[in-house]
Backbone and ligand atoms as CSV (ligand in chain L), in Angstrom:
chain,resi,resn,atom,element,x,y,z
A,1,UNK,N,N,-49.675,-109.660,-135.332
A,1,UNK,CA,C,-49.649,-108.564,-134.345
A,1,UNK,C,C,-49.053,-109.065,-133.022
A,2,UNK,N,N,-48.576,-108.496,-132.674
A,2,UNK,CA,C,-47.377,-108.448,-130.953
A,2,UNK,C,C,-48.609,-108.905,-130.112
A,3,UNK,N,N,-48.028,-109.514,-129.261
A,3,UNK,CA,C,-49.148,-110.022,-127.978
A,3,UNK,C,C,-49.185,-107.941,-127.003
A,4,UNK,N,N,-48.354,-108.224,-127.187
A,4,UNK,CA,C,-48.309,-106.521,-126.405
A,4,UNK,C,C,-49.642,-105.519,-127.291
A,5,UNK,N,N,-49.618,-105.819,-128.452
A,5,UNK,CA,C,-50.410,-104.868,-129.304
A,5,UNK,C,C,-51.703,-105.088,-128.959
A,6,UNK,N,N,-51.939,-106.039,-128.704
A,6,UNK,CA,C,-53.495,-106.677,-128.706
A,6,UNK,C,C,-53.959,-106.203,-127.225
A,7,UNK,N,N,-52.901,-106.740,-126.218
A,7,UNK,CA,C,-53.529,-105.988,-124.842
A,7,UNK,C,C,-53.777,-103.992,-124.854
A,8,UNK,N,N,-52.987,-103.992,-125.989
A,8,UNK,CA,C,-53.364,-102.644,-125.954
A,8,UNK,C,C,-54.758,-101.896,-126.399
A,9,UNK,N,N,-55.593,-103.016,-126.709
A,9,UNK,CA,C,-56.807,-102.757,-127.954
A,9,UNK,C,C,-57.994,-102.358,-126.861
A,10,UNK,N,N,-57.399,-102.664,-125.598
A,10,UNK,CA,C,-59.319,-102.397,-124.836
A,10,UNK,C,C,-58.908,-101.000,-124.583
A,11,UNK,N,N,-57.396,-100.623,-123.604
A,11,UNK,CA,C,-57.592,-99.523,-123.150
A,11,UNK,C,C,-57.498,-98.243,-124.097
A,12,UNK,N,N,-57.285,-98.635,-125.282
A,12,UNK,CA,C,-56.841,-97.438,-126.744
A,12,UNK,C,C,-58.416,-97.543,-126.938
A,13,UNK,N,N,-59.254,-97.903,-126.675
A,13,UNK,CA,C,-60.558,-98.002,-127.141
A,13,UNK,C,C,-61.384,-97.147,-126.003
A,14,UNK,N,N,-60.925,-96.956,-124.873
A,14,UNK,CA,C,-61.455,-95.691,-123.533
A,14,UNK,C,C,-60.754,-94.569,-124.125
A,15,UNK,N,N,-59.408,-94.923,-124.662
A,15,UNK,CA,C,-59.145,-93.375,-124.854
A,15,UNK,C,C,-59.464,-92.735,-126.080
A,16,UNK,N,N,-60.176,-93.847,-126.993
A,16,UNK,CA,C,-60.569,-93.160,-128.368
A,16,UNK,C,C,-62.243,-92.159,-127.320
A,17,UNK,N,N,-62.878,-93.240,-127.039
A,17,UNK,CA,C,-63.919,-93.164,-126.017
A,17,UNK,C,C,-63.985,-91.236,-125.513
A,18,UNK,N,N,-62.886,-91.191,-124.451
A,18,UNK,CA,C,-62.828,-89.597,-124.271
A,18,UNK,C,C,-62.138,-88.585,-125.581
A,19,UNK,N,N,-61.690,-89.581,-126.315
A,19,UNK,CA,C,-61.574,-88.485,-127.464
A,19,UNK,C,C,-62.239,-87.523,-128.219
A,20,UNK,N,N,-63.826,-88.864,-128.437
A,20,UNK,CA,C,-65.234,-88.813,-128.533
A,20,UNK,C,C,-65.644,-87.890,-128.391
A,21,UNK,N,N,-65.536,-88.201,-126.821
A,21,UNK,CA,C,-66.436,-86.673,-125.845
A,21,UNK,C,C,-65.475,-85.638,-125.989
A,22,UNK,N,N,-64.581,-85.382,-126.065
A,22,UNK,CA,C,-64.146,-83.849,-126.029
A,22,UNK,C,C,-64.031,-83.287,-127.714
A,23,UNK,N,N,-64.005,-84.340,-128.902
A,23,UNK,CA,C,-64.719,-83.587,-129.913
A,23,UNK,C,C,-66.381,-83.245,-129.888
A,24,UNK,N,N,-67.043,-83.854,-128.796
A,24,UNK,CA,C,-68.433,-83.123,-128.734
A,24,UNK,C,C,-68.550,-82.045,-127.778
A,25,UNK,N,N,-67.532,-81.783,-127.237
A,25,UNK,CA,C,-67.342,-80.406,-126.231
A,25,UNK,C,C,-66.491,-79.376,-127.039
A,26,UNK,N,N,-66.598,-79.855,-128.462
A,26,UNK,CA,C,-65.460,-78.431,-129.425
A,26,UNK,C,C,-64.151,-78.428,-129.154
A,27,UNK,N,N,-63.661,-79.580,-128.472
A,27,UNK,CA,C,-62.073,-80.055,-128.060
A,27,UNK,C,C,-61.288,-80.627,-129.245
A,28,UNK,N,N,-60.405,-80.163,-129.270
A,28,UNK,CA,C,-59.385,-81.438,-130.610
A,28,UNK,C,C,-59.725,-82.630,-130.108
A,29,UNK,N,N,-59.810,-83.784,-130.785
A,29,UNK,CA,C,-60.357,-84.938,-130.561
A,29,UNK,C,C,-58.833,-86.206,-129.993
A,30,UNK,N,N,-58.560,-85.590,-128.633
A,30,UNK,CA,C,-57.334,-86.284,-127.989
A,30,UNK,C,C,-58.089,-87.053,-126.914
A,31,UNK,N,N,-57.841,-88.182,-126.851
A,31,UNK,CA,C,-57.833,-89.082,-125.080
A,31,UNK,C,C,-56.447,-89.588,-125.117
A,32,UNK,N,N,-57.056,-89.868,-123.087
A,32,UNK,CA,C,-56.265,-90.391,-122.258
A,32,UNK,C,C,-56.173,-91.357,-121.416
A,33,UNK,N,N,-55.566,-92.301,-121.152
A,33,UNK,CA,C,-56.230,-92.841,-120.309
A,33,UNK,C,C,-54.792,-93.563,-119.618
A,34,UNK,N,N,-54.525,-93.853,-118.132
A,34,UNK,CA,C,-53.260,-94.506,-117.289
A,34,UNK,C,C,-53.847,-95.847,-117.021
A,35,UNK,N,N,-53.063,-96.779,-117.081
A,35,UNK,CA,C,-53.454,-97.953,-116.581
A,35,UNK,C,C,-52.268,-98.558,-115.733
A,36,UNK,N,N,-52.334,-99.092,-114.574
A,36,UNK,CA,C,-51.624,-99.711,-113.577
A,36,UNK,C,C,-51.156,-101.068,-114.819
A,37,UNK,N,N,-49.962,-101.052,-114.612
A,37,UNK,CA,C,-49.483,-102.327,-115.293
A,37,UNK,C,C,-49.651,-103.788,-114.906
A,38,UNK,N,N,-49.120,-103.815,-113.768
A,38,UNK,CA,C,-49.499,-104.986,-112.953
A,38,UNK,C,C,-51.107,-105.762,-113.056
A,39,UNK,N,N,-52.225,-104.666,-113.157
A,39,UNK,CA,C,-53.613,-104.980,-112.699
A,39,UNK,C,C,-54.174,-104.745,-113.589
A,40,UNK,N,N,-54.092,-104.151,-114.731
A,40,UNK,CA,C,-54.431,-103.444,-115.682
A,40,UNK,C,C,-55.682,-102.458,-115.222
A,41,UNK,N,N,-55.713,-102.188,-114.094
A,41,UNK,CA,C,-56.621,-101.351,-113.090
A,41,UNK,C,C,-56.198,-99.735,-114.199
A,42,UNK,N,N,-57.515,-99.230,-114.195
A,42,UNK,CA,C,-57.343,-97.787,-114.740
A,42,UNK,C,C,-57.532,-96.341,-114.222
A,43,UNK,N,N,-56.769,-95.746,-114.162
A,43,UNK,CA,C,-55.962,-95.101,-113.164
A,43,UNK,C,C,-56.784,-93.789,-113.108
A,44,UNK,N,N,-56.753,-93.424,-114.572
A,44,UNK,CA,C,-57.364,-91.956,-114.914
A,44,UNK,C,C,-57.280,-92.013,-116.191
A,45,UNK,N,N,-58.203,-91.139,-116.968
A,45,UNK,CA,C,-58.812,-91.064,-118.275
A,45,UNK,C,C,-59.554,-89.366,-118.398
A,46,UNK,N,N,-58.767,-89.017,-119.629
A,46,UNK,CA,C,-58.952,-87.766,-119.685
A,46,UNK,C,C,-59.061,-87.219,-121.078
A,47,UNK,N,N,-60.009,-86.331,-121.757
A,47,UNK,CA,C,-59.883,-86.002,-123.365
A,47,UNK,C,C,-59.297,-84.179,-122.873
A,48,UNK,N,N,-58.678,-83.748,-124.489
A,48,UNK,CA,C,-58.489,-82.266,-124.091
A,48,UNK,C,C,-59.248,-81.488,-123.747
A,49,UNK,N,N,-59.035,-80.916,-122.725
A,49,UNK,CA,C,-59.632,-79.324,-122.279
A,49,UNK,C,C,-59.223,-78.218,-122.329
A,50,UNK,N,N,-58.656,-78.138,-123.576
A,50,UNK,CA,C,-58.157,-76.273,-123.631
A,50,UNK,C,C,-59.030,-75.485,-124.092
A,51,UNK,N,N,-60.173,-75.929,-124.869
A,51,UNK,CA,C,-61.508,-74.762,-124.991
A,51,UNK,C,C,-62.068,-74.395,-123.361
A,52,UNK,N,N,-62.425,-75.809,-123.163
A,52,UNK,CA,C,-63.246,-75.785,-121.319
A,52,UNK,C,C,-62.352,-75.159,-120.630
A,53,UNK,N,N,-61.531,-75.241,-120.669
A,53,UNK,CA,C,-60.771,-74.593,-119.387
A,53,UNK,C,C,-59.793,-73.423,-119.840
A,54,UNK,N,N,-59.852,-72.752,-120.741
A,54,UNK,CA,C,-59.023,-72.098,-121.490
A,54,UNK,C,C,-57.373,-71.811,-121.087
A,55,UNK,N,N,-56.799,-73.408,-121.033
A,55,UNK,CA,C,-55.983,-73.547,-120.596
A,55,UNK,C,C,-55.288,-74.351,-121.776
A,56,UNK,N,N,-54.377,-73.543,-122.287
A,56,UNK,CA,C,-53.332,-74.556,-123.398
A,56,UNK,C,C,-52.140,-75.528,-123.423
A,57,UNK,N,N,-52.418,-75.510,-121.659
A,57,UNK,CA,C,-51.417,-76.757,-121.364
A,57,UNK,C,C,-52.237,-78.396,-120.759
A,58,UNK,N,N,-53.867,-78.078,-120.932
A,58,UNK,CA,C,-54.843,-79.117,-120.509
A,58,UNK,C,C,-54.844,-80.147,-121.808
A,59,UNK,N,N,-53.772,-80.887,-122.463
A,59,UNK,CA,C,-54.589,-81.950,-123.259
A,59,UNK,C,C,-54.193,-82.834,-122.315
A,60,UNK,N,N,-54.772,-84.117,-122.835
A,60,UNK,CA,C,-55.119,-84.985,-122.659
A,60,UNK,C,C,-54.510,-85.893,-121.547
A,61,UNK,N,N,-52.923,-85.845,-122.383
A,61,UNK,CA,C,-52.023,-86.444,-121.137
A,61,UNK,C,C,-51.823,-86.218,-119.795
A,62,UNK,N,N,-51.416,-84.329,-119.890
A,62,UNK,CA,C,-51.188,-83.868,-119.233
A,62,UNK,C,C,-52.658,-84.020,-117.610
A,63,UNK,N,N,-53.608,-84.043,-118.141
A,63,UNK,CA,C,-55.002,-84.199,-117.821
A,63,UNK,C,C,-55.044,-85.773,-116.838
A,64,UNK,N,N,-54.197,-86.507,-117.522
A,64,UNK,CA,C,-54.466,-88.246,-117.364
A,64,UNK,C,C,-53.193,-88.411,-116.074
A,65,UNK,N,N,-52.201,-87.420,-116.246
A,65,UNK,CA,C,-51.112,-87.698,-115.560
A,65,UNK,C,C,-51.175,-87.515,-114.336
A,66,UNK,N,N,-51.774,-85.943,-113.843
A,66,UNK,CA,C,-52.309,-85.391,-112.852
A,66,UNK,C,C,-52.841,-86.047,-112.338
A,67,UNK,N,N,-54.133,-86.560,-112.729
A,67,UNK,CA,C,-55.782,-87.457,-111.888
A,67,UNK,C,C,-54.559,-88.964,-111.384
A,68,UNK,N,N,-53.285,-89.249,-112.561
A,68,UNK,CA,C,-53.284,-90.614,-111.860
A,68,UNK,C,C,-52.654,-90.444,-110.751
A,69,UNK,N,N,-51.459,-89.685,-110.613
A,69,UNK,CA,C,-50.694,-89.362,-109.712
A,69,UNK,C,C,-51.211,-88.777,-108.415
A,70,UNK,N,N,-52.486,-88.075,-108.807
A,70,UNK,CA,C,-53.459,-87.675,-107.541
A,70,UNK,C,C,-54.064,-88.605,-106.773
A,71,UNK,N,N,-54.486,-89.582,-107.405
A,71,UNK,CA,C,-54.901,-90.855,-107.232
A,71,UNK,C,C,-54.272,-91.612,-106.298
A,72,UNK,N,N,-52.815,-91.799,-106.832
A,72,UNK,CA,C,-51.819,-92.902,-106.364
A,72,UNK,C,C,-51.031,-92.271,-104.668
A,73,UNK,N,N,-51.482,-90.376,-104.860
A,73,UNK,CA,C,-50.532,-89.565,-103.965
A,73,UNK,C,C,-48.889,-89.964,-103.759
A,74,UNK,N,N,-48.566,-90.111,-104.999
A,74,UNK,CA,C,-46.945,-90.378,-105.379
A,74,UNK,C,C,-47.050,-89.189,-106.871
A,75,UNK,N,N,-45.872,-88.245,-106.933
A,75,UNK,CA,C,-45.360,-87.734,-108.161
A,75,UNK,C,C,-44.715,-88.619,-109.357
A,76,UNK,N,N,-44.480,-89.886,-109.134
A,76,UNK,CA,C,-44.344,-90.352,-110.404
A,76,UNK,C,C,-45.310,-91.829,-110.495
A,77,UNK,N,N,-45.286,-92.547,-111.787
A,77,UNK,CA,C,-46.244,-93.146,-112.455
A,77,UNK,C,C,-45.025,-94.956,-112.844
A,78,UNK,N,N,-44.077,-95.169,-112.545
A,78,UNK,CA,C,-42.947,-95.678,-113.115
A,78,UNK,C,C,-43.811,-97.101,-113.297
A,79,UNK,N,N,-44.599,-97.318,-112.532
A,79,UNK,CA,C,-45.099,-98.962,-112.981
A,79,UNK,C,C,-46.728,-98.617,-114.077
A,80,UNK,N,N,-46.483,-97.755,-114.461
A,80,UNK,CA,C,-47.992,-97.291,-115.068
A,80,UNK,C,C,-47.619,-97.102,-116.897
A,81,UNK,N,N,-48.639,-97.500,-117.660
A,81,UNK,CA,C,-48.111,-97.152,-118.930
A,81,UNK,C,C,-49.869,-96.062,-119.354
A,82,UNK,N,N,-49.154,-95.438,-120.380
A,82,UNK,CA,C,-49.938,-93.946,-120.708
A,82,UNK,C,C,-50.788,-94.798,-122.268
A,83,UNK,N,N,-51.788,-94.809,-122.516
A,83,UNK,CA,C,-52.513,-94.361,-123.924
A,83,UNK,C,C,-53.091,-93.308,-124.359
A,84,UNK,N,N,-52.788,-92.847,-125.335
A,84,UNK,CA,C,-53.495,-91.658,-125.801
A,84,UNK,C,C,-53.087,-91.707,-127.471
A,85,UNK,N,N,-54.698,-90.947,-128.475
A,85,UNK,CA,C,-54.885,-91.249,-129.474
A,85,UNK,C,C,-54.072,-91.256,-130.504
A,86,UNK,N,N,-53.240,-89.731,-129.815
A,86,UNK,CA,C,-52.091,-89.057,-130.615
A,86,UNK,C,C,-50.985,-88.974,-130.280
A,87,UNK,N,N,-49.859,-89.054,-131.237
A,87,UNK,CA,C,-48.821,-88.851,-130.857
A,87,UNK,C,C,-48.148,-87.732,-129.851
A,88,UNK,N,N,-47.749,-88.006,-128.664
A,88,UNK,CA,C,-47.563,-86.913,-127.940
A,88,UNK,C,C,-46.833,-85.824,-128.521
A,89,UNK,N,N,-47.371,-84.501,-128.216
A,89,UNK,CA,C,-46.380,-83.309,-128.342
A,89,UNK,C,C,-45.283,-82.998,-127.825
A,90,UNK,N,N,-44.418,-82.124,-127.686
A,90,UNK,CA,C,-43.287,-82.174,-126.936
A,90,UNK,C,C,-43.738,-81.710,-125.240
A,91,UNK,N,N,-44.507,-81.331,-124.672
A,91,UNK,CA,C,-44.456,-80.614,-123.745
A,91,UNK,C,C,-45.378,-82.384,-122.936
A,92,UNK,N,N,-46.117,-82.899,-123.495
A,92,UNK,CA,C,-46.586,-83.626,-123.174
A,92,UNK,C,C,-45.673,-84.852,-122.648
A,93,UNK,N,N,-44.528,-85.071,-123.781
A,93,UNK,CA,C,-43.765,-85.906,-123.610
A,93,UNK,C,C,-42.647,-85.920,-122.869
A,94,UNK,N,N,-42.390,-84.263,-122.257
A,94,UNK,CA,C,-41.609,-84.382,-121.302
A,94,UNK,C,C,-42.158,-84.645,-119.728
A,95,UNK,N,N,-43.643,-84.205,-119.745
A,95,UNK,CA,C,-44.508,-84.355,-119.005
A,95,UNK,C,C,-44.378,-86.237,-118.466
A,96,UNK,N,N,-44.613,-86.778,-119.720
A,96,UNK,CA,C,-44.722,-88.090,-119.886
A,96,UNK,C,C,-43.339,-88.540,-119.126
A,97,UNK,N,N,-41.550,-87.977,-119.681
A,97,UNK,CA,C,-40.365,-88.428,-118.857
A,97,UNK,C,C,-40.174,-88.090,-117.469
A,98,UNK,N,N,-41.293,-87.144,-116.884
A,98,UNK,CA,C,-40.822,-86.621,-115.877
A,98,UNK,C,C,-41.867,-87.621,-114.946
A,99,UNK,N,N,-43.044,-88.013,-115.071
A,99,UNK,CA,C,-43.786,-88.795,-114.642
A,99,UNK,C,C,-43.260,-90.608,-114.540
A,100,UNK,N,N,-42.031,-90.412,-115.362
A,100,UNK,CA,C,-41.424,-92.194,-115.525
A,100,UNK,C,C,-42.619,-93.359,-115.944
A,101,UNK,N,N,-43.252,-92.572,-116.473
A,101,UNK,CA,C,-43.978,-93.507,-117.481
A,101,UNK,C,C,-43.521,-94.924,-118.221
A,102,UNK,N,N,-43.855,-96.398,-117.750
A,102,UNK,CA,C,-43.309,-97.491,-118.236
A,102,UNK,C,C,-43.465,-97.475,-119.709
A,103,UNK,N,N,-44.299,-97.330,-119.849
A,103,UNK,CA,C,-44.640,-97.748,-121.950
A,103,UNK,C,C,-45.827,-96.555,-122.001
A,104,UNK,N,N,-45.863,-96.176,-123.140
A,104,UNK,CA,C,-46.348,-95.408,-124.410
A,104,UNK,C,C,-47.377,-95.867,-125.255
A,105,UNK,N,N,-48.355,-95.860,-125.285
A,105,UNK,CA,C,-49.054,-96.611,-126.608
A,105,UNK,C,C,-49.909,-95.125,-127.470
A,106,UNK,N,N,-49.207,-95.322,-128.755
A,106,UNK,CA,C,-49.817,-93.986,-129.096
A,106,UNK,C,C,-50.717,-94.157,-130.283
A,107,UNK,N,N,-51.795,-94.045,-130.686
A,107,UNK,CA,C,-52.327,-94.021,-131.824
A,107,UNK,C,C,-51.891,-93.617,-133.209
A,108,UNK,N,N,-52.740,-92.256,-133.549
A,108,UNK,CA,C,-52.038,-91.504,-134.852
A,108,UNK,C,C,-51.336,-91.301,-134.720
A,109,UNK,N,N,-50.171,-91.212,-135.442
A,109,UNK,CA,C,-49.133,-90.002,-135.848
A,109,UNK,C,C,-48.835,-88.546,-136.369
A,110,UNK,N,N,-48.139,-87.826,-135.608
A,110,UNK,CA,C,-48.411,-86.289,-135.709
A,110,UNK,C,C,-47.110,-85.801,-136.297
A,111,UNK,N,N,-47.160,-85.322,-137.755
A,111,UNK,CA,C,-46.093,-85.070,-138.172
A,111,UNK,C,C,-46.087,-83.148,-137.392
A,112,UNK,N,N,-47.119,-82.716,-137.720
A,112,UNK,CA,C,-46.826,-81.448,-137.479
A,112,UNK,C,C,-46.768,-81.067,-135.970
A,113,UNK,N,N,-47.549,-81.952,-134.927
A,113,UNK,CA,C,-47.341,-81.460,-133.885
A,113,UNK,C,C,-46.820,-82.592,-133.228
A,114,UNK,N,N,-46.178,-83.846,-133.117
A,114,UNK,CA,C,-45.697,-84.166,-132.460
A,114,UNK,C,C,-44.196,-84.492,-132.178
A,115,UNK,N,N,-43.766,-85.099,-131.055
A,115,UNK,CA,C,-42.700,-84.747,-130.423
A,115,UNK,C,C,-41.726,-85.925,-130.366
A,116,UNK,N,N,-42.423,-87.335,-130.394
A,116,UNK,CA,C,-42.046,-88.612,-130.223
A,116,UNK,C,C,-41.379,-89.129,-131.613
A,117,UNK,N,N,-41.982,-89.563,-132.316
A,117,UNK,CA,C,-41.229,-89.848,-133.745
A,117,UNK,C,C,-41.136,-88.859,-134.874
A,118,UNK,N,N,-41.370,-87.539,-134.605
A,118,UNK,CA,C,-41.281,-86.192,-135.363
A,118,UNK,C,C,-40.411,-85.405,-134.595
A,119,UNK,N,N,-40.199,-83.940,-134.981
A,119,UNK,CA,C,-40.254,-82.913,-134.579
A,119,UNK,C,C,-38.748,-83.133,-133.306
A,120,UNK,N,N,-39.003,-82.670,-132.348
A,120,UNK,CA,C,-38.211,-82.599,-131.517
A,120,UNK,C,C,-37.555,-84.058,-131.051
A,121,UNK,N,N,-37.761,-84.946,-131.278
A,121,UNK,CA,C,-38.119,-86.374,-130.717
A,121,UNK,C,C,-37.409,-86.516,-129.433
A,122,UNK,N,N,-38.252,-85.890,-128.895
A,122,UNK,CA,C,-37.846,-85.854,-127.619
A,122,UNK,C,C,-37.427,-87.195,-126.741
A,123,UNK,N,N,-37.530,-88.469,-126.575
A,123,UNK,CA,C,-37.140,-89.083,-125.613
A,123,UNK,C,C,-35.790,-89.872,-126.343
A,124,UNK,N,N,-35.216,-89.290,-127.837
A,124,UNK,CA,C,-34.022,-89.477,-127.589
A,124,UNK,C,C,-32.956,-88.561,-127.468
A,125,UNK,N,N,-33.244,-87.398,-127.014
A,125,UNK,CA,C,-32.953,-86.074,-126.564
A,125,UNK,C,C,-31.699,-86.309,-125.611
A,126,UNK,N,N,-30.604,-86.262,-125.473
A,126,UNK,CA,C,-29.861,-86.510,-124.109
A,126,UNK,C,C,-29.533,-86.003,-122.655
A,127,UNK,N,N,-31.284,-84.865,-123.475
A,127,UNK,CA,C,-31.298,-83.883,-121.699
A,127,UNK,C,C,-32.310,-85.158,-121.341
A,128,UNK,N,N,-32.991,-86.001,-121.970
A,128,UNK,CA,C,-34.356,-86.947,-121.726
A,128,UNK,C,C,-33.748,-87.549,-120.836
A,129,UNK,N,N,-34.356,-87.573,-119.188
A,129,UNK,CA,C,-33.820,-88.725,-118.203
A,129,UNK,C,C,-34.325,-89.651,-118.166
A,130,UNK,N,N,-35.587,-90.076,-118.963
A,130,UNK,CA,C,-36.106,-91.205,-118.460
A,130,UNK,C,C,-37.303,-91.356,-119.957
A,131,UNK,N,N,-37.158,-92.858,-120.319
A,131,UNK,CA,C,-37.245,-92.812,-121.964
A,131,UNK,C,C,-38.161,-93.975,-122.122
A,132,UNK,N,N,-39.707,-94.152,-122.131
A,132,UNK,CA,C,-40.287,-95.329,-121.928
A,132,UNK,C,C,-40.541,-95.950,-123.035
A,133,UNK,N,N,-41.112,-96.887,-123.062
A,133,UNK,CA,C,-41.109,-98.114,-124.538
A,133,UNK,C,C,-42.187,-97.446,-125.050
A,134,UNK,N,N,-41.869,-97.410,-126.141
A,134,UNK,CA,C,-42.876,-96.651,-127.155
A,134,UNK,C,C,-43.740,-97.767,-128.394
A,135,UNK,N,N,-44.708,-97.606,-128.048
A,135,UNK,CA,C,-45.629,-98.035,-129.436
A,135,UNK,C,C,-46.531,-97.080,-129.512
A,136,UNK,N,N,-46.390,-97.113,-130.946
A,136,UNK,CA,C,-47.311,-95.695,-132.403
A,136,UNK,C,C,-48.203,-96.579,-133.255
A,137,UNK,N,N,-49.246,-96.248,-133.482
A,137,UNK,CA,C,-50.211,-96.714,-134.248
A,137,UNK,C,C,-51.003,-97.503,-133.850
A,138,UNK,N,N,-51.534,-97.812,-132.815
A,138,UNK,CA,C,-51.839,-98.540,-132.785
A,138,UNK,C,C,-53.941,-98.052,-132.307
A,139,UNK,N,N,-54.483,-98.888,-133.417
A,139,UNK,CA,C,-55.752,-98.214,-133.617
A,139,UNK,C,C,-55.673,-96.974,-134.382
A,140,UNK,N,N,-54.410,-96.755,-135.038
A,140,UNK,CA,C,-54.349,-95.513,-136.059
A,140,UNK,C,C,-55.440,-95.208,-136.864
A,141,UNK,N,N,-56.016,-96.149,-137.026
A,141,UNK,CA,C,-57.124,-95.744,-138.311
A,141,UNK,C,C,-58.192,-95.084,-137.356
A,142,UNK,N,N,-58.531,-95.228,-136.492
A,142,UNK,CA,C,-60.167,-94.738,-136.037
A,142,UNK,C,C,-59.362,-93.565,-135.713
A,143,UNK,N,N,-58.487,-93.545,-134.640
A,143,UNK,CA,C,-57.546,-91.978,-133.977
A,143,UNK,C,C,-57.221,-91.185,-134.830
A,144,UNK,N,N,-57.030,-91.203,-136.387
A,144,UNK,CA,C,-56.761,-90.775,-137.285
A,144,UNK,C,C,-57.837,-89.920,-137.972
A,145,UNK,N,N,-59.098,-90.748,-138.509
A,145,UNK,CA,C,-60.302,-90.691,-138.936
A,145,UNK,C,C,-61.082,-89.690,-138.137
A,146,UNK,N,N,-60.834,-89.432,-136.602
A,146,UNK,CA,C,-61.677,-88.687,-135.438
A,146,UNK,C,C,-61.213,-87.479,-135.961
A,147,UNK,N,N,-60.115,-87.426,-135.987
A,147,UNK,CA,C,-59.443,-86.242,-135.912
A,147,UNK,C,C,-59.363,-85.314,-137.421
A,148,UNK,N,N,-59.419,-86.454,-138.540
A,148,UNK,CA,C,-59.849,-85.720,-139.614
A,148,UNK,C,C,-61.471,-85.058,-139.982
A,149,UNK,N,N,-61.977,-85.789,-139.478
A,149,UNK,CA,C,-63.542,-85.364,-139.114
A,149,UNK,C,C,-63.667,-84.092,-138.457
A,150,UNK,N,N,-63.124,-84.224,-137.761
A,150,UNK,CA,C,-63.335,-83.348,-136.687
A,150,UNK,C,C,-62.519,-81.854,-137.343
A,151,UNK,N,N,-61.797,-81.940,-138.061
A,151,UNK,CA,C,-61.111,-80.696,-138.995
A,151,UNK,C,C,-61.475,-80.128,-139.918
A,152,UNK,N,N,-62.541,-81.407,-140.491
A,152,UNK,CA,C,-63.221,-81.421,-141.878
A,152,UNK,C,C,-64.320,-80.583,-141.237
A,153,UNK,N,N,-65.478,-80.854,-140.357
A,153,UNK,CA,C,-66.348,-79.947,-139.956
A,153,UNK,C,C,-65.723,-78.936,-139.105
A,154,UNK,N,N,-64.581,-78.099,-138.643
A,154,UNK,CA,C,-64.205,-76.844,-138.668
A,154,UNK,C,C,-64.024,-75.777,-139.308
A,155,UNK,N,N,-63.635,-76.970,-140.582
A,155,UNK,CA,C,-63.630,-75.467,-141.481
A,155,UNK,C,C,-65.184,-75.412,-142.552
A,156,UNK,N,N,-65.784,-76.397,-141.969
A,156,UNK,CA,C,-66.926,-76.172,-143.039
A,156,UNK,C,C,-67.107,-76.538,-144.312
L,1,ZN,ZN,ZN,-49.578,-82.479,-125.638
């Protein structure tokens, strides 16, 4: 495993963490979490809220991006890298280019809804201005497992 992969194992483990909690709030089971690169200082951490807030543009990222940038009182994030469980969606991930997000660390993989190595793949898009280092899978099995659980008791 990549020396990069391994530093990725504490903070993919906060964002499984709020994933947690927002499948016990009836949320799809997404976290978030920003970490300052330099310090590995953590910025903001966020699971989805589109039941709580009946807002369908509140997952996770979008959630994590806001608090960090509120935080920092700068609109972009360029020395900051993003974790979250799932593969970003498209709206997330432009969210993610417009924020200049350094690196990516994404858990599961989302064939049906995501945006990064599926679907739209958005950051090699050539409207994409700004395209950060991407790693997928990583902690796939638990981010994976939450989320099938969590589907399995929806439908009963
Ligand atoms: Zn999203």
């Amino acid at each position: 495993m990549f020396a990069v992969m391994e530093d990725a194992l504490s903070p993919m483990s906060e964002a499984l963490a709020e994933a947690e909690a927002a499948a016990l709030m009836g949320e799809v089971p997404v976290g978030a979490v920003i970490v300052e690169a330099a310090t590995g200082r953590v910025l903001s951490r966020a699971g989805n809220r589109t039941e709580a807030d009946r807002d369908p543009t509140a997952h996770a990222e979008i959630l994590a991006i806001r608090a960090a940038a509120a935080s920092r009182g700068q609109p972009r994030l360029p020395d900051c890298d993003l974790y979250v469980t799932l593969e970003p969606c498209a709206m997330c991930a432009a969210a993610i280019s417009l924020a200049r997000i350094r690196r990516v660390y994404f858990g599961a993989y989302d064939p049906k809804g995501g945006a990064v190595e599926h679907g739209p793949k958005w950051f090699a898009q050539p409207t994409c201005l700004h395209r950060p280092e991407i790693y997928g899978g990583i902690e796939e099995g638990r981010a994976a497992g939450m989320l099938r659980a969590f589907f399995a008791a929806r439908r009963g």
